[in-house]
C-alpha positions as CSV (number, residue, x, y, z in Angstrom):
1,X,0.0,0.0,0.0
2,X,1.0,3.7,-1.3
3,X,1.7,6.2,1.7
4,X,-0.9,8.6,0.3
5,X,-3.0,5.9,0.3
6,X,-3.1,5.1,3.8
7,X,-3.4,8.6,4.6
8,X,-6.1,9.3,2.9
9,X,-7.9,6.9,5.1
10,X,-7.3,9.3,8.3
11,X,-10.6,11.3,7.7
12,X,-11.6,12.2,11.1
13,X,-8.6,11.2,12.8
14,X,-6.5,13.5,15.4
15,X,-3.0,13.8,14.1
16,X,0.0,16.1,14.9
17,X,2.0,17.2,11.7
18,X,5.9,18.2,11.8
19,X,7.2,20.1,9.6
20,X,10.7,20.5,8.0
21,X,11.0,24.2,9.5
22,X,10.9,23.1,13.0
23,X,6.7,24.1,12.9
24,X,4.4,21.8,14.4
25,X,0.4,21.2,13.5
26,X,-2.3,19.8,15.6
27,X,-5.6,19.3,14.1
28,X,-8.6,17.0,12.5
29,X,-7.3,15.4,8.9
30,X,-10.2,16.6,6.2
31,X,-8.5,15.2,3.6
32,X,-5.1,14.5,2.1
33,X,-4.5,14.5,-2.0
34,X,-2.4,12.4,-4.1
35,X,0.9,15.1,-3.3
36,X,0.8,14.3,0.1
37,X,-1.3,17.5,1.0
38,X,-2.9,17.8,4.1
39,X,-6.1,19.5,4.8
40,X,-7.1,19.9,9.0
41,X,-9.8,21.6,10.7
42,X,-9.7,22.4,14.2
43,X,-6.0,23.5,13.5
44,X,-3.3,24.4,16.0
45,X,0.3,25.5,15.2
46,X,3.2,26.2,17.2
47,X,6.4,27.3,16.2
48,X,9.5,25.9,17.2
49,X,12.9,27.3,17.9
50,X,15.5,24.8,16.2
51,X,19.5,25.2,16.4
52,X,20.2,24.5,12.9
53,X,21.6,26.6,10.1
54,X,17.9,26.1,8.2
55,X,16.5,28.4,10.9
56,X,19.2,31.3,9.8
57,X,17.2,31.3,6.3
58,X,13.8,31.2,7.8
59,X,13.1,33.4,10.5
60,X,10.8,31.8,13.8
61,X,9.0,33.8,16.2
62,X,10.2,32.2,19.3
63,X,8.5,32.1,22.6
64,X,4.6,32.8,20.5
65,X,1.4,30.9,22.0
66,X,-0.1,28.6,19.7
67,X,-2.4,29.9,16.3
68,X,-5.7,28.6,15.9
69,X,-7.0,28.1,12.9
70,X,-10.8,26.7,11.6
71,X,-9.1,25.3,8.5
72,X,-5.2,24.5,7.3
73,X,-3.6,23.4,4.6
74,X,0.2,22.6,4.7
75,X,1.9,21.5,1.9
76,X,3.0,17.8,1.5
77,X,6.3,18.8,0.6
78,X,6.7,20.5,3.7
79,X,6.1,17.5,6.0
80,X,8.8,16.1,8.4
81,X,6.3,13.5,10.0
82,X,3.3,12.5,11.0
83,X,2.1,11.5,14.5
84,X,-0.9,9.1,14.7
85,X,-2.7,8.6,17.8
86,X,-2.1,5.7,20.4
87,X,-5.6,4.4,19.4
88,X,-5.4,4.4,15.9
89,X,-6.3,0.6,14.9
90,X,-3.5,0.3,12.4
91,X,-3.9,-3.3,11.7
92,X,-7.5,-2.4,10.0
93,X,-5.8,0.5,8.4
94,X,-3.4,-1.3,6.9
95,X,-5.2,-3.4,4.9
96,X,-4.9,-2.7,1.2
97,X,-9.1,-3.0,0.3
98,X,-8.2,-1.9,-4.0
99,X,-10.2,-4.1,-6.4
100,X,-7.2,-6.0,-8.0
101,X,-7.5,-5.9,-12.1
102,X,-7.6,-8.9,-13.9
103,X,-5.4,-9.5,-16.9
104,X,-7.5,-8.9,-19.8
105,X,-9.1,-6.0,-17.6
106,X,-5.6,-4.3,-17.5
107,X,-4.8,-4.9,-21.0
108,X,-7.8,-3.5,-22.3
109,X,-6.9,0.0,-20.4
110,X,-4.1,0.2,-22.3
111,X,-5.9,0.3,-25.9
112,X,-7.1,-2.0,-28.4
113,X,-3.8,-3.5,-29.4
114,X,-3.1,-4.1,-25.8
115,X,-6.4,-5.8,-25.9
116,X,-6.3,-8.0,-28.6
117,X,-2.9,-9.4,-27.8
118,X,-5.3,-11.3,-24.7
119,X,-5.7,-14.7,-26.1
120,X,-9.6,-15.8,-24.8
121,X,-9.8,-18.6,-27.3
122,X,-10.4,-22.1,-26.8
123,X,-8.2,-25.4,-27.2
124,X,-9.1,-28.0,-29.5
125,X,-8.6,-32.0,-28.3
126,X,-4.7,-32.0,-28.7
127,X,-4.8,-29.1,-26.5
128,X,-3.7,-26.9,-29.1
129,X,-4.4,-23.4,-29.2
130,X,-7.9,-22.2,-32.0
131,X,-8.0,-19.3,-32.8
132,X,-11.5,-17.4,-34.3
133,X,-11.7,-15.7,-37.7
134,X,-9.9,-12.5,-37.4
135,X,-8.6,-13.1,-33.3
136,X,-4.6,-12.5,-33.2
137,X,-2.6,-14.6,-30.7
């Protein structure tokens, strides 16, 4: 299972977000997209100080109370990690519930060449392959 994937089964789940710039996100996931971006409500930020040479380039307030937001979105490219909750079942999470595609199913997506390269024929009694009028194997 795809990372998006699983995280866009965490509608309605408490999470905390870290970013890369040392900021740090509470709130309810909406929704995430396929780039990985998150949309809360119920949002809380805080900003933290961080040592590093990345917080030269962008400046932090330090010492602020937390923001609170109705709605957030932060950028997937801008998360560190995510932080689940303790009772998150993750076993049932987990589980990858996609429709698998069959064969001719998949090859049929791809066009009508694709397609018609699927043998569906039958077998004769020497087990050989037979082939309709006009079929390609």
């Amino acid at each position: 299972m795809k990372l998006v994937k699983f995280l866009q089964k965490l509608n309605r789940e408490q999470v905390t977000i870290e970013c890369k710039n040392g900021t740090v996100i509470q709130g309810t996931v909406v929704g995430v997209d396929s780039t990985m971006n998150c949309h809360l409500k119920k949002a809380r930020h805080t900003e933290q100080f961080n040592f590093s040479s990345f917080s030269l380039f962008y400046p932090i307030s330090r010492g602020k109370n937390p923001v609170s937001h109705a709605t957030l979105s932060v950028r997937g490219s801008t998360i560190r990690s995510w932080i689940l909750p303790e009772a998150l079942n993750l076993d049932s999470m987990l589980v990858d519930d996609t429709p698998k595609k069959s064969a001719a199913a998949a090859a049929a997506a791809k066009g009508p060449r694709a397609a018609a390269a699927v043998w569906d024929g039958e077998e004769d009694a020497d087990g050989e392959e037979v082939a309709e009028c006009g079929d390609r194997i």
